[in-house]
Biotite code that builds the C-alpha atoms (Angstrom):
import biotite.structure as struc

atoms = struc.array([
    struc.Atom([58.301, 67.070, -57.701], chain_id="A", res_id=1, res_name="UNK", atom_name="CA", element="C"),
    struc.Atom([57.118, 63.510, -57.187], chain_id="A", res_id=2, res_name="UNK", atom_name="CA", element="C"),
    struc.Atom([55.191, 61.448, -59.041], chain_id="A", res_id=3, res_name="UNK", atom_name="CA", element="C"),
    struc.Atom([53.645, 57.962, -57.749], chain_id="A", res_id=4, res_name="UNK", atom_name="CA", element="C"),
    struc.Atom([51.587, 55.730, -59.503], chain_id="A", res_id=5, res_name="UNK", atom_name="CA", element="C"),
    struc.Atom([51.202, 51.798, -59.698], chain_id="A", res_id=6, res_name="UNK", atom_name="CA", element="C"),
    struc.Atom([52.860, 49.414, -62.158], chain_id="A", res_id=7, res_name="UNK", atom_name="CA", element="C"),
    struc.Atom([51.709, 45.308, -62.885], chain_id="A", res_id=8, res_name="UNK", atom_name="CA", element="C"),
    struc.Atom([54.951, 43.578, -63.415], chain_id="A", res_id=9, res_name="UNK", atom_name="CA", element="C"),
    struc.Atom([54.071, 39.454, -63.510], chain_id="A", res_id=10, res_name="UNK", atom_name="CA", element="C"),
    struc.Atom([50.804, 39.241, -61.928], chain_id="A", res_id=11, res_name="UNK", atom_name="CA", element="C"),
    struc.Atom([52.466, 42.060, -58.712], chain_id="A", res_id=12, res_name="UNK", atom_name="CA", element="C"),
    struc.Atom([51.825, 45.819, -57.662], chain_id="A", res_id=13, res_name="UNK", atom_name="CA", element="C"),
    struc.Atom([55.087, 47.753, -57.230], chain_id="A", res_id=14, res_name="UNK", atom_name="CA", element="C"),
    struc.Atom([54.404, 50.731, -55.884], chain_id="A", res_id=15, res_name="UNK", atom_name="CA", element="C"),
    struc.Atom([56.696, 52.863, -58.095], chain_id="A", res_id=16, res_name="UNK", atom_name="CA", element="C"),
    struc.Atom([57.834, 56.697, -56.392], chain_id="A", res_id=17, res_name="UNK", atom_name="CA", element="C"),
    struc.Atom([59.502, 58.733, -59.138], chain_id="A", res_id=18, res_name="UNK", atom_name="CA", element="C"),
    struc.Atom([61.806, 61.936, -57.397], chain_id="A", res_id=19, res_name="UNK", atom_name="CA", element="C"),
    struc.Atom([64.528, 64.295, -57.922], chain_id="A", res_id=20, res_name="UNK", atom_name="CA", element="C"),
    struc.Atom([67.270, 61.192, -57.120], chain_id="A", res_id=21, res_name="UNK", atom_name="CA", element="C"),
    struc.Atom([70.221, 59.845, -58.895], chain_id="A", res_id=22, res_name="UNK", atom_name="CA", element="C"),
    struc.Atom([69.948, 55.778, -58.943], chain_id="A", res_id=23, res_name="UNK", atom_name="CA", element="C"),
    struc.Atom([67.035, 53.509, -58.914], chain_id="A", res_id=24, res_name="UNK", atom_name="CA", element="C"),
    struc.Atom([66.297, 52.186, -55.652], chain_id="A", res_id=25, res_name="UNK", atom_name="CA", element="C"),
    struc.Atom([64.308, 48.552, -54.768], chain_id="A", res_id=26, res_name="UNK", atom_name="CA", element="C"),
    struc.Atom([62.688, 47.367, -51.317], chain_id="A", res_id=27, res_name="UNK", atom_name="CA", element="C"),
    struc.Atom([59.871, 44.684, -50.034], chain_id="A", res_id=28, res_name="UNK", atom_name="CA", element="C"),
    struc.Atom([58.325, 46.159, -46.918], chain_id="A", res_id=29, res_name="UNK", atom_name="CA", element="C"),
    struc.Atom([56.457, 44.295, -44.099], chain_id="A", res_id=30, res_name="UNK", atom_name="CA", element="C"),
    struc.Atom([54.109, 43.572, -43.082], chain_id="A", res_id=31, res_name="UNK", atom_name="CA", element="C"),
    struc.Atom([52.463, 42.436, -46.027], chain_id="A", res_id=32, res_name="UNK", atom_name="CA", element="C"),
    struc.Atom([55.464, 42.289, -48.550], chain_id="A", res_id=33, res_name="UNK", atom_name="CA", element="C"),
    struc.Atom([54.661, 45.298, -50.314], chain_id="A", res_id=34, res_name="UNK", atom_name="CA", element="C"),
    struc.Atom([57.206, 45.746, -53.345], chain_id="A", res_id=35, res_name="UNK", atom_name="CA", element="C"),
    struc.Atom([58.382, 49.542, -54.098], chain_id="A", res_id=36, res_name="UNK", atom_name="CA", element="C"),
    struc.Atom([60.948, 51.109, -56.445], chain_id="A", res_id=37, res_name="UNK", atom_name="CA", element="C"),
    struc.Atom([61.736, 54.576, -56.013], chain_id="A", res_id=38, res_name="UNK", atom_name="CA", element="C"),
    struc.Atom([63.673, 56.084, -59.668], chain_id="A", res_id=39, res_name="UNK", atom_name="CA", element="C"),
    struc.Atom([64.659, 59.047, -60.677], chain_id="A", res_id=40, res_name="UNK", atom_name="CA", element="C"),
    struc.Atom([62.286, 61.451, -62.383], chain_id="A", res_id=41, res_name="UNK", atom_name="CA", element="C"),
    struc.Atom([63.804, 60.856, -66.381], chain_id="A", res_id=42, res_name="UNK", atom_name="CA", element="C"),
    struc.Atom([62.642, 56.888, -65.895], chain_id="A", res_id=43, res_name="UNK", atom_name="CA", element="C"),
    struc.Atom([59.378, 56.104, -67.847], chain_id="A", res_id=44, res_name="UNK", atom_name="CA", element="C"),
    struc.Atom([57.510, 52.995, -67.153], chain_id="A", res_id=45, res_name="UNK", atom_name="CA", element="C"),
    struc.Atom([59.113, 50.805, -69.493], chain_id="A", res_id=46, res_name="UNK", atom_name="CA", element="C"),
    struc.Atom([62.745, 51.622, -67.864], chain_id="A", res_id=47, res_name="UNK", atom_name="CA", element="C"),
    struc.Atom([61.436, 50.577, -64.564], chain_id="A", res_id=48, res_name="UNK", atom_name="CA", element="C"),
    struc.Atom([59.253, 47.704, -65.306], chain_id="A", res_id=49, res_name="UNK", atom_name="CA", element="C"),
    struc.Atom([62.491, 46.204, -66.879], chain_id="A", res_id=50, res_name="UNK", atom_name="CA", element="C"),
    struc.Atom([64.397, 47.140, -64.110], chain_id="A", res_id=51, res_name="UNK", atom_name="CA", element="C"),
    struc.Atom([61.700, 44.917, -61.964], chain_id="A", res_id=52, res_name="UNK", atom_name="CA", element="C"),
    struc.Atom([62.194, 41.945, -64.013], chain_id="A", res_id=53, res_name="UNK", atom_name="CA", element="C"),
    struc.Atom([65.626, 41.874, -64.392], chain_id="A", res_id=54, res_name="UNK", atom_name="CA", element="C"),
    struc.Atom([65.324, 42.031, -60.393], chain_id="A", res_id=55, res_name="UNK", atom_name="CA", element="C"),
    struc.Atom([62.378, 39.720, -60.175], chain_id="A", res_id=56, res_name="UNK", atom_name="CA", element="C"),
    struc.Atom([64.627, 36.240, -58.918], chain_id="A", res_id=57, res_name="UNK", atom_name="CA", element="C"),
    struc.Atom([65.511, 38.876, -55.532], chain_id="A", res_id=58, res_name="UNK", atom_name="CA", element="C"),
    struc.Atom([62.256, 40.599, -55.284], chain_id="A", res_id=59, res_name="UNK", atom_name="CA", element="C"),
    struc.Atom([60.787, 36.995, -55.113], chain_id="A", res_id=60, res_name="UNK", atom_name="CA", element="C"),
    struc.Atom([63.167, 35.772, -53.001], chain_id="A", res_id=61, res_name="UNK", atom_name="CA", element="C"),
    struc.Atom([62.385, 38.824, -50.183], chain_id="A", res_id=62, res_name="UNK", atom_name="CA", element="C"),
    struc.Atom([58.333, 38.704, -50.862], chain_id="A", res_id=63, res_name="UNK", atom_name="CA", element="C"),
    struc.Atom([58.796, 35.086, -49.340], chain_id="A", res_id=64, res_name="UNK", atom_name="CA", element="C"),
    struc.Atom([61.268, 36.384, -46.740], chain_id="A", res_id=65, res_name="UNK", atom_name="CA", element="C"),
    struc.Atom([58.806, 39.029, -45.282], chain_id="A", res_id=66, res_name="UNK", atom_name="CA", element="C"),
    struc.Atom([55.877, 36.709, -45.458], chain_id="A", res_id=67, res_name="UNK", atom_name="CA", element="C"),
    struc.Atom([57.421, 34.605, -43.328], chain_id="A", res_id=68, res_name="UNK", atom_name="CA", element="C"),
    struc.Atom([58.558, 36.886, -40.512], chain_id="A", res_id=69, res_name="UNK", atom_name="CA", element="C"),
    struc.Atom([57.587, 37.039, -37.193], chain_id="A", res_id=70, res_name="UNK", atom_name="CA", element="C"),
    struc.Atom([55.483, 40.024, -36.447], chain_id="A", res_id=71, res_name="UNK", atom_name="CA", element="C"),
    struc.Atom([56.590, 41.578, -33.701], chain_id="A", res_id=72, res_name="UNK", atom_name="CA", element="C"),
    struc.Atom([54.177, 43.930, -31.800], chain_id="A", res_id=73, res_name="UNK", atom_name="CA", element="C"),
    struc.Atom([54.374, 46.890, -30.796], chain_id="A", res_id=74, res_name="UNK", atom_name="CA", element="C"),
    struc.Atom([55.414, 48.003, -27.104], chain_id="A", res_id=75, res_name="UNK", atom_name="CA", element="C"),
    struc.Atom([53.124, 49.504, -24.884], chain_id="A", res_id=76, res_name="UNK", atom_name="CA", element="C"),
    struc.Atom([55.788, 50.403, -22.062], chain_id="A", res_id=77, res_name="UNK", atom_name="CA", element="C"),
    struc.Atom([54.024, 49.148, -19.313], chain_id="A", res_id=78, res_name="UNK", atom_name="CA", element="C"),
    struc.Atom([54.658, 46.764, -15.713], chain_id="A", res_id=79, res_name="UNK", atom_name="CA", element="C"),
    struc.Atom([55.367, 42.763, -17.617], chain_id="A", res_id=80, res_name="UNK", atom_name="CA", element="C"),
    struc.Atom([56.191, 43.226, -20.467], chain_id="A", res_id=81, res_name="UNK", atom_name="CA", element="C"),
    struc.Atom([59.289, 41.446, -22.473], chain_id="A", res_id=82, res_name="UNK", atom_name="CA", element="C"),
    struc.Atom([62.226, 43.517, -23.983], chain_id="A", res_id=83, res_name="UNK", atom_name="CA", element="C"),
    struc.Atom([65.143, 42.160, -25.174], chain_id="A", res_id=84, res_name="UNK", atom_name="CA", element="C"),
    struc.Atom([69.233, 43.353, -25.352], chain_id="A", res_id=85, res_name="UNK", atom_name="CA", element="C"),
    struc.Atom([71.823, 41.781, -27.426], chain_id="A", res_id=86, res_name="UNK", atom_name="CA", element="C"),
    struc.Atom([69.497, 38.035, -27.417], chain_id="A", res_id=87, res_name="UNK", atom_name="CA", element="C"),
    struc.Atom([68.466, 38.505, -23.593], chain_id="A", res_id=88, res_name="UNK", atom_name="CA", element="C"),
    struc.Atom([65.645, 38.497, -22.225], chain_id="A", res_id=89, res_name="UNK", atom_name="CA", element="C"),
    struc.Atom([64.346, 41.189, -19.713], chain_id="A", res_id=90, res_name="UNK", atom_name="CA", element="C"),
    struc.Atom([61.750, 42.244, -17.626], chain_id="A", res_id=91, res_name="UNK", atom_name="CA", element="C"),
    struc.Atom([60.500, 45.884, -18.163], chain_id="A", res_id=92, res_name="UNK", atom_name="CA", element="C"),
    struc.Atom([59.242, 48.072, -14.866], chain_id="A", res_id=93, res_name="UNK", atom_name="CA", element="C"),
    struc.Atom([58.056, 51.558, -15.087], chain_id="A", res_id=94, res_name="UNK", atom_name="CA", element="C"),
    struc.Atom([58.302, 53.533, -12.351], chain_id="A", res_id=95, res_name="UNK", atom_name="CA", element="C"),
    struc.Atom([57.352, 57.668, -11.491], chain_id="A", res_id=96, res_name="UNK", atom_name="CA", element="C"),
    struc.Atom([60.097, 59.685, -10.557], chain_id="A", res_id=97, res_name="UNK", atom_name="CA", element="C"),
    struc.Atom([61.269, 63.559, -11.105], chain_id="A", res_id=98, res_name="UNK", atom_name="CA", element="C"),
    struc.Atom([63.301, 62.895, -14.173], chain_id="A", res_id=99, res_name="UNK", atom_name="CA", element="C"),
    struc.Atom([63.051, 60.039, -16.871], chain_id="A", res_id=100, res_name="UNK", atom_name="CA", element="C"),
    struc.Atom([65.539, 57.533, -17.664], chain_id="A", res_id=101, res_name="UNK", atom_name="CA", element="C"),
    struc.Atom([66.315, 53.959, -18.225], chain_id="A", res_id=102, res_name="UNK", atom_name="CA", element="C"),
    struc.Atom([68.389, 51.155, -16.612], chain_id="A", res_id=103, res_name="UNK", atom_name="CA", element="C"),
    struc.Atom([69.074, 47.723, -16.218], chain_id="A", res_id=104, res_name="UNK", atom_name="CA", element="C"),
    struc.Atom([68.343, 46.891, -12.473], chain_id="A", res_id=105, res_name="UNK", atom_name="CA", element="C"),
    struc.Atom([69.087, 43.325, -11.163], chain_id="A", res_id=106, res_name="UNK", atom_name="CA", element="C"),
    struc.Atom([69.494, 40.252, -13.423], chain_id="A", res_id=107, res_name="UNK", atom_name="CA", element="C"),
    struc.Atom([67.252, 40.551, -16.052], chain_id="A", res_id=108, res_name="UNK", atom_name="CA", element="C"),
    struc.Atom([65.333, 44.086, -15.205], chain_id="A", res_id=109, res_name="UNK", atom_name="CA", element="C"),
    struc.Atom([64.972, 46.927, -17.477], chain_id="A", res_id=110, res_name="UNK", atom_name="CA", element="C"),
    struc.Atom([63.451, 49.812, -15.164], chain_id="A", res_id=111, res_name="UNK", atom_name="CA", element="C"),
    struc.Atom([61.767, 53.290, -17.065], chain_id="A", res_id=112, res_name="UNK", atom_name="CA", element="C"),
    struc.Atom([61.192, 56.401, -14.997], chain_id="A", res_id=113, res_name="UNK", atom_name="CA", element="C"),
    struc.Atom([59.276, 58.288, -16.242], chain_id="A", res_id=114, res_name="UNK", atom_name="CA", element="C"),
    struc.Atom([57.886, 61.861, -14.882], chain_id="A", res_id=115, res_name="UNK", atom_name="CA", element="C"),
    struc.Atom([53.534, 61.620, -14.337], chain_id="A", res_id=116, res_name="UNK", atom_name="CA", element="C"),
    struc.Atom([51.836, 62.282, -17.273], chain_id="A", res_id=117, res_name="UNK", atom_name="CA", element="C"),
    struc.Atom([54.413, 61.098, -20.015], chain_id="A", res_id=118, res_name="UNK", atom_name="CA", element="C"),
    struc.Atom([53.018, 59.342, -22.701], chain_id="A", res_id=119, res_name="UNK", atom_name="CA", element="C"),
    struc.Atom([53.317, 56.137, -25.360], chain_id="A", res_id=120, res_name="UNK", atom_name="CA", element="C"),
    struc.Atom([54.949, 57.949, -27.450], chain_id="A", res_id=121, res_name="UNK", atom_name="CA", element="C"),
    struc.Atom([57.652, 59.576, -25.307], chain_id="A", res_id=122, res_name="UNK", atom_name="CA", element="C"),
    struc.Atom([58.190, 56.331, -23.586], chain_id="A", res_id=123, res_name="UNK", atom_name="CA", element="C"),
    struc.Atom([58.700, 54.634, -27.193], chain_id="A", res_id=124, res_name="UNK", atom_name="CA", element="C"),
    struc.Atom([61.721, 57.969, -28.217], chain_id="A", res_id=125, res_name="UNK", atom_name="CA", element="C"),
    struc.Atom([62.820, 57.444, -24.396], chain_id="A", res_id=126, res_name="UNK", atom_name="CA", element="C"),
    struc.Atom([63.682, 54.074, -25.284], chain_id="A", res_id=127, res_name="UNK", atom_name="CA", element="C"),
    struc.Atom([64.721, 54.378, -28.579], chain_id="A", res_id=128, res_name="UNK", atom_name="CA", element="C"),
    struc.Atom([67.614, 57.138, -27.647], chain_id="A", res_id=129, res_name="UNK", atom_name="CA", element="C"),
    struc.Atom([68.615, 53.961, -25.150], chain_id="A", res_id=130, res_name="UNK", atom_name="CA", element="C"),
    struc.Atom([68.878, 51.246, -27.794], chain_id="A", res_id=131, res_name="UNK", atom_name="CA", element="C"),
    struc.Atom([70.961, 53.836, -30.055], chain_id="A", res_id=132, res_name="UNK", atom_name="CA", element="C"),
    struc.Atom([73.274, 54.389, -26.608], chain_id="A", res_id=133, res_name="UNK", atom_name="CA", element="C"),
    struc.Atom([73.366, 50.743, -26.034], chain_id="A", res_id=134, res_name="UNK", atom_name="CA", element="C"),
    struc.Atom([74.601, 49.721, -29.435], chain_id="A", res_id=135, res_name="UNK", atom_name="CA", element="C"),
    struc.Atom([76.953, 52.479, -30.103], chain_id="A", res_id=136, res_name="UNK", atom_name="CA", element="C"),
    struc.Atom([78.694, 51.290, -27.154], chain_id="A", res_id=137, res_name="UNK", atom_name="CA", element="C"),
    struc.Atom([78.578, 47.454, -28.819], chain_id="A", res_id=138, res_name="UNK", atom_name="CA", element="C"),
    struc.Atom([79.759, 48.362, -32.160], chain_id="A", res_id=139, res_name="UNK", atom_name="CA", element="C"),
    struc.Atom([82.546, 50.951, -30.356], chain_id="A", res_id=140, res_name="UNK", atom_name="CA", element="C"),
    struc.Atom([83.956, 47.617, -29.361], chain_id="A", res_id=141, res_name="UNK", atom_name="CA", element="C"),
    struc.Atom([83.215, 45.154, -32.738], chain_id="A", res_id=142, res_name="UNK", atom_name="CA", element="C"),
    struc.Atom([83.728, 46.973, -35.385], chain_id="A", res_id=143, res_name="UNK", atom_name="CA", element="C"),
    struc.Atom([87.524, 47.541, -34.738], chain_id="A", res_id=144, res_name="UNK", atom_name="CA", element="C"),
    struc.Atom([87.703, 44.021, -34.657], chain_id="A", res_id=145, res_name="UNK", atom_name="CA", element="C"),
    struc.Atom([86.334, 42.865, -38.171], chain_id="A", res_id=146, res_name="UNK", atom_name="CA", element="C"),
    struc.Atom([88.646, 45.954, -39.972], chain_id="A", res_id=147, res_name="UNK", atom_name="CA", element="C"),
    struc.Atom([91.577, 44.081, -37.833], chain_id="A", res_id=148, res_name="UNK", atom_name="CA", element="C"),
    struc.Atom([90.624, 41.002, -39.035], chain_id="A", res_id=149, res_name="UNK", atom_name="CA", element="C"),
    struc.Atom([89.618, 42.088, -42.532], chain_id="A", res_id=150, res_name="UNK", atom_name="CA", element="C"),
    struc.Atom([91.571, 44.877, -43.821], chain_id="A", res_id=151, res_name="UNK", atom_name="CA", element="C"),
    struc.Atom([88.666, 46.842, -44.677], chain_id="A", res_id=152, res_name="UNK", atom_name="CA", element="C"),
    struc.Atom([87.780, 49.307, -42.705], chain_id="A", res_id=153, res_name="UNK", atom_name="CA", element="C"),
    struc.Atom([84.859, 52.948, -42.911], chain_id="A", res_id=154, res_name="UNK", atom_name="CA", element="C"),
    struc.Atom([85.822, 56.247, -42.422], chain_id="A", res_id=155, res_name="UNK", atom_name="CA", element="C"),
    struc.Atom([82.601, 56.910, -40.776], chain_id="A", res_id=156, res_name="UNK", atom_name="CA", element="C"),
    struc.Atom([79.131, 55.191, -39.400], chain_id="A", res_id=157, res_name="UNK", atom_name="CA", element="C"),
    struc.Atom([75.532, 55.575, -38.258], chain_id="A", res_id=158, res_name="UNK", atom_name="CA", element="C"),
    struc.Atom([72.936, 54.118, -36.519], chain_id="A", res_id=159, res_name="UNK", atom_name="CA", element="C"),
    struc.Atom([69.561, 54.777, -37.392], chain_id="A", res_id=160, res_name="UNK", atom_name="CA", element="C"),
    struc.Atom([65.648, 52.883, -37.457], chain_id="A", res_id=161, res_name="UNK", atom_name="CA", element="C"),
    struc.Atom([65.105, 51.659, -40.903], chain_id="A", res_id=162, res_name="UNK", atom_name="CA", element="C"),
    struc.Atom([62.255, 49.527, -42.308], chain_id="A", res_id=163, res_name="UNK", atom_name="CA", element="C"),
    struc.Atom([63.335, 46.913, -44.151], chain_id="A", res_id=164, res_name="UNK", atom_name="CA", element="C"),
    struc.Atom([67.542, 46.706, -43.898], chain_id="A", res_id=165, res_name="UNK", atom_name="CA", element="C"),
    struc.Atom([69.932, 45.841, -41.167], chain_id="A", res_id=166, res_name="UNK", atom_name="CA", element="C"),
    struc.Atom([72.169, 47.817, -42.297], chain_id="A", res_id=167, res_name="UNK", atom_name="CA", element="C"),
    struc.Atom([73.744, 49.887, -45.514], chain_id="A", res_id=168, res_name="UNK", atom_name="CA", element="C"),
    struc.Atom([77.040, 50.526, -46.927], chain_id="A", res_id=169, res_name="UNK", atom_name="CA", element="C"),
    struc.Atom([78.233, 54.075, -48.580], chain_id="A", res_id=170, res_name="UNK", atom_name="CA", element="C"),
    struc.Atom([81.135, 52.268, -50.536], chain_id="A", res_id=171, res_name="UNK", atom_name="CA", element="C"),
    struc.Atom([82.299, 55.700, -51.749], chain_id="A", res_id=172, res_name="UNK", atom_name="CA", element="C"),
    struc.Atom([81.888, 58.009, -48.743], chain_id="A", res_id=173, res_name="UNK", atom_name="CA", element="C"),
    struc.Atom([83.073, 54.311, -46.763], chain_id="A", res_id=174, res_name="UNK", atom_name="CA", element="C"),
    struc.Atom([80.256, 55.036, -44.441], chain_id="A", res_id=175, res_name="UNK", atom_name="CA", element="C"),
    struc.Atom([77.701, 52.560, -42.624], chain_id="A", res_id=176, res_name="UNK", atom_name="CA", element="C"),
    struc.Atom([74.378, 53.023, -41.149], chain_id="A", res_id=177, res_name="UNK", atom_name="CA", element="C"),
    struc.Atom([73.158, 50.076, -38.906], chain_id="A", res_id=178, res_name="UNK", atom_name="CA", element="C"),
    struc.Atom([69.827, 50.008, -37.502], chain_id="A", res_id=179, res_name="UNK", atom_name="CA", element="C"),
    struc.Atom([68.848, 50.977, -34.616], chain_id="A", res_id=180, res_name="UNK", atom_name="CA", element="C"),
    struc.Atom([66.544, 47.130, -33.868], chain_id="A", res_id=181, res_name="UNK", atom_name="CA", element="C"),
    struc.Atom([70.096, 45.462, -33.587], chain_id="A", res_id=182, res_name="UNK", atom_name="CA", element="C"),
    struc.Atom([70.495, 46.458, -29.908], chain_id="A", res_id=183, res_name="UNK", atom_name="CA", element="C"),
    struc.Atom([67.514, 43.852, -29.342], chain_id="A", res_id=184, res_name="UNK", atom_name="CA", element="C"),
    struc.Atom([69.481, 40.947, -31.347], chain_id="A", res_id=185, res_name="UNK", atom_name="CA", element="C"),
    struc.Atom([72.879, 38.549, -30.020], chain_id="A", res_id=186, res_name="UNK", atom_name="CA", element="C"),
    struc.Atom([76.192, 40.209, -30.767], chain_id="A", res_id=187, res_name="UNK", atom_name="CA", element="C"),
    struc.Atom([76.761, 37.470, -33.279], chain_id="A", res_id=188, res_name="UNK", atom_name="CA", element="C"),
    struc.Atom([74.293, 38.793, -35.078], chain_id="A", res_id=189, res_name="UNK", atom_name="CA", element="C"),
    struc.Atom([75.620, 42.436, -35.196], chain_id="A", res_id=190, res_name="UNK", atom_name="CA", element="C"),
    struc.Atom([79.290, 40.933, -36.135], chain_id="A", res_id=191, res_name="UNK", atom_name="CA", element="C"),
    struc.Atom([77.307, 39.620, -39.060], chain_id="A", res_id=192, res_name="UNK", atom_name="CA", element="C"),
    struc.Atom([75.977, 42.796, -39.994], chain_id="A", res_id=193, res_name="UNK", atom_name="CA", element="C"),
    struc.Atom([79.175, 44.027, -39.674], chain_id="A", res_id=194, res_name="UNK", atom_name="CA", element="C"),
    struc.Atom([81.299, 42.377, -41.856], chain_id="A", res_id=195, res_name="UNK", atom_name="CA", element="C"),
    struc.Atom([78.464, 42.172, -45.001], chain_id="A", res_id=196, res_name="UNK", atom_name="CA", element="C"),
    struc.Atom([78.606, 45.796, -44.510], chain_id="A", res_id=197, res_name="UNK", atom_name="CA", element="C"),
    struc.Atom([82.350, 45.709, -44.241], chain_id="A", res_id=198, res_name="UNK", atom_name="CA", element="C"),
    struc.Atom([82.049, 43.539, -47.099], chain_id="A", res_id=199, res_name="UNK", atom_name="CA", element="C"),
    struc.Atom([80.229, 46.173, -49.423], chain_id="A", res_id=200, res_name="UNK", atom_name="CA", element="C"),
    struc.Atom([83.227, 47.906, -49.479], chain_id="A", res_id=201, res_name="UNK", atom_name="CA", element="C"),
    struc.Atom([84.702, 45.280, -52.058], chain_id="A", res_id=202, res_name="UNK", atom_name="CA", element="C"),
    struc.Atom([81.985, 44.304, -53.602], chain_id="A", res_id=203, res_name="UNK", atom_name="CA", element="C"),
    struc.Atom([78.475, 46.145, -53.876], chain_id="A", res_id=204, res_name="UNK", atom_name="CA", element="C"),
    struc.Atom([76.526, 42.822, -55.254], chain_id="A", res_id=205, res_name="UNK", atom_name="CA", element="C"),
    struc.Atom([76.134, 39.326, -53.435], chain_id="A", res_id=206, res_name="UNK", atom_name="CA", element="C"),
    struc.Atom([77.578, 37.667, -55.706], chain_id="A", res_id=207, res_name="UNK", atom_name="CA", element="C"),
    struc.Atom([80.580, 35.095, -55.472], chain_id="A", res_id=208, res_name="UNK", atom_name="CA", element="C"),
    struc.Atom([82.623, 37.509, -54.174], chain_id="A", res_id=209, res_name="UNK", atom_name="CA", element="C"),
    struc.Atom([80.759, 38.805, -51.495], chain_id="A", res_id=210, res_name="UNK", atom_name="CA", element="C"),
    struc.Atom([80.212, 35.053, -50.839], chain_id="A", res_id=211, res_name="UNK", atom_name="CA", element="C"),
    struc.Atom([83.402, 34.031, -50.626], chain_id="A", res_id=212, res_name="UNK", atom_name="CA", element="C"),
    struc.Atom([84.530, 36.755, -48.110], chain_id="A", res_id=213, res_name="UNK", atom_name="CA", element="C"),
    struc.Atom([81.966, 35.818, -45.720], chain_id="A", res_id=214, res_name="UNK", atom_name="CA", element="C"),
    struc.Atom([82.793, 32.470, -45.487], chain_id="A", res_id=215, res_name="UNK", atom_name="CA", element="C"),
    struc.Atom([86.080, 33.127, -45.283], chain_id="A", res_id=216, res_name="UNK", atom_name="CA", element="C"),
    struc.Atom([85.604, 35.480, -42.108], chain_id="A", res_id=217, res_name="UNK", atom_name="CA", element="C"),
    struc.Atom([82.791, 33.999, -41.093], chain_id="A", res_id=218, res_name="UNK", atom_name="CA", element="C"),
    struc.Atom([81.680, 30.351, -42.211], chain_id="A", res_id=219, res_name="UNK", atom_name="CA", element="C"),
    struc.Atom([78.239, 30.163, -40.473], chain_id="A", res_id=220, res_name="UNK", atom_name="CA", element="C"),
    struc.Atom([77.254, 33.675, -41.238], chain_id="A", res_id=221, res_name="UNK", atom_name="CA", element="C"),
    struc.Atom([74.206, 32.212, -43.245], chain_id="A", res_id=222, res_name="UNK", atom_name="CA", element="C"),
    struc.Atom([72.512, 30.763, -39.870], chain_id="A", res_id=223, res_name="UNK", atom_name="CA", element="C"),
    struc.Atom([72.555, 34.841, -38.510], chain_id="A", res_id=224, res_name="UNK", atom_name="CA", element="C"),
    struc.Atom([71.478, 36.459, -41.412], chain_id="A", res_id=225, res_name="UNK", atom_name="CA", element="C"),
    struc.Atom([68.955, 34.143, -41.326], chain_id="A", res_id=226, res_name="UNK", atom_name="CA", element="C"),
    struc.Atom([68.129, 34.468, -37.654], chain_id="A", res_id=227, res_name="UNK", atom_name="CA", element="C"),
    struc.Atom([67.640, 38.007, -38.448], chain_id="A", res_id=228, res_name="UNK", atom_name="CA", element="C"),
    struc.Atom([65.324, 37.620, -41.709], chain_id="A", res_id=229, res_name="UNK", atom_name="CA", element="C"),
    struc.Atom([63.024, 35.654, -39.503], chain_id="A", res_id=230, res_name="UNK", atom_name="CA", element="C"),
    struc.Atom([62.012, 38.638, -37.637], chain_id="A", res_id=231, res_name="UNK", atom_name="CA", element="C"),
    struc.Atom([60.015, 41.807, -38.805], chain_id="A", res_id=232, res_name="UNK", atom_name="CA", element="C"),
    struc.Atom([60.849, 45.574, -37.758], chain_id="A", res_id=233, res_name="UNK", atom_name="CA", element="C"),
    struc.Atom([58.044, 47.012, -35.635], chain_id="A", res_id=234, res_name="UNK", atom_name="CA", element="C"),
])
């Protein structure tokens, strides 16, 4: 059962999705910073519009966030066009060939084949699957390094296309799921995601804590976590 309806909490629609789930859950979405709270079935109106204002300093904060983004379009997968991996830029070429696949070709070349008659669509999952590849591979070789250096460390991770996070902690399962977009971003950035992640473990909030670890690992870590809330998922 779901139910979905439309609550005015100081002057702002919040789309508000009630379903068979366990906790309360809060997210701004781009492009045009539309707030939604997703609660479990037992919470009337009143429960969640306090639960909006008691959360109204961060859903502020993150309406301003997304309406500042850079909109990035989407890909059309053809001869010119820009793509990006880990902060550099390349040059994409498709090409026809008997089987499809991706790879960097040169300096700065990404080349899809692609079989005749493959579409948008296929190209977009083709390329997709190659981000996922790429980053596994990056995160193989970072994420060893911030439990080294930080004593924390998952029993488990993910990578997956989400809307509006860069990534998530499971503190009790001491999981992670990063997003798949990262591949496009510098691996300073991804070391960032990392260790807030890593982070989450200790501490679920952002508070002074959480703070106080990041600088301590990482003193600038503001400058990429702001690099990265400059830019909107397409």
């Amino acid at each position: 059962m779901i139910d979905a309806k439309v609550l005015q909490v100081n002057n702002t629609e919040i789309d508000v999705v009630r379903k068979n789930i366990k906790n309360i859950h809060l997210a701004v979405y781009p492009p045009n910073a539309r707030v939604k709270i997703s609660a479990p079935l037992s919470y009337d109106d009143e429960t969640i519009r306090l639960f909006a204002v008691s959360k109204w300093a961060w859903i502020k904060d993150n309406i301003e966030i997304v309406k500042k983004q850079t909109r990035i379009p989407p890909k059309d997968y053809v001869s010119g066009e820009s793509h990006y991996l880990f902060g550099k830029r390349y040059y994409f070429k498709l090409e026809e060939g008997k089987k499809n696949s991706i790879d960097i070709k040169g300096v700065n070349n990404i080349v899809m084949t692609v079989k005749s008659g493959t579409s948008r669509e296929q190209k977009h999952l083709m390329m997709e699957k190659w981000y996922r590849t790429q980053l596994k591979k990056k995160i193989l070789k970072l994420l060893p390094k911030w439990e080294e250096k930080t004593g924390l460390s998952v029993d488990d991770w993910h990578i997956k296309k989400m809307k509006t996070r860069w990534g998530t902690c499971n503190a009790k399962n001491k999981s992670i799921m990063f997003n798949t977009e990262l591949a496009k971003y510098r691996p300073k950035n991804i070391e960032y995601v990392i260790l807030h992640e890593l982070t989450h473990l200790i501490e679920h909030t952002h508070n002074q804590i959480f703070v106080s670890n990041m600088e301590k690992y990482m003193p600038n870590w503001r400058q990429y976590r702001d690099e990265l809330n400059k830019i909107t998922f397409e």
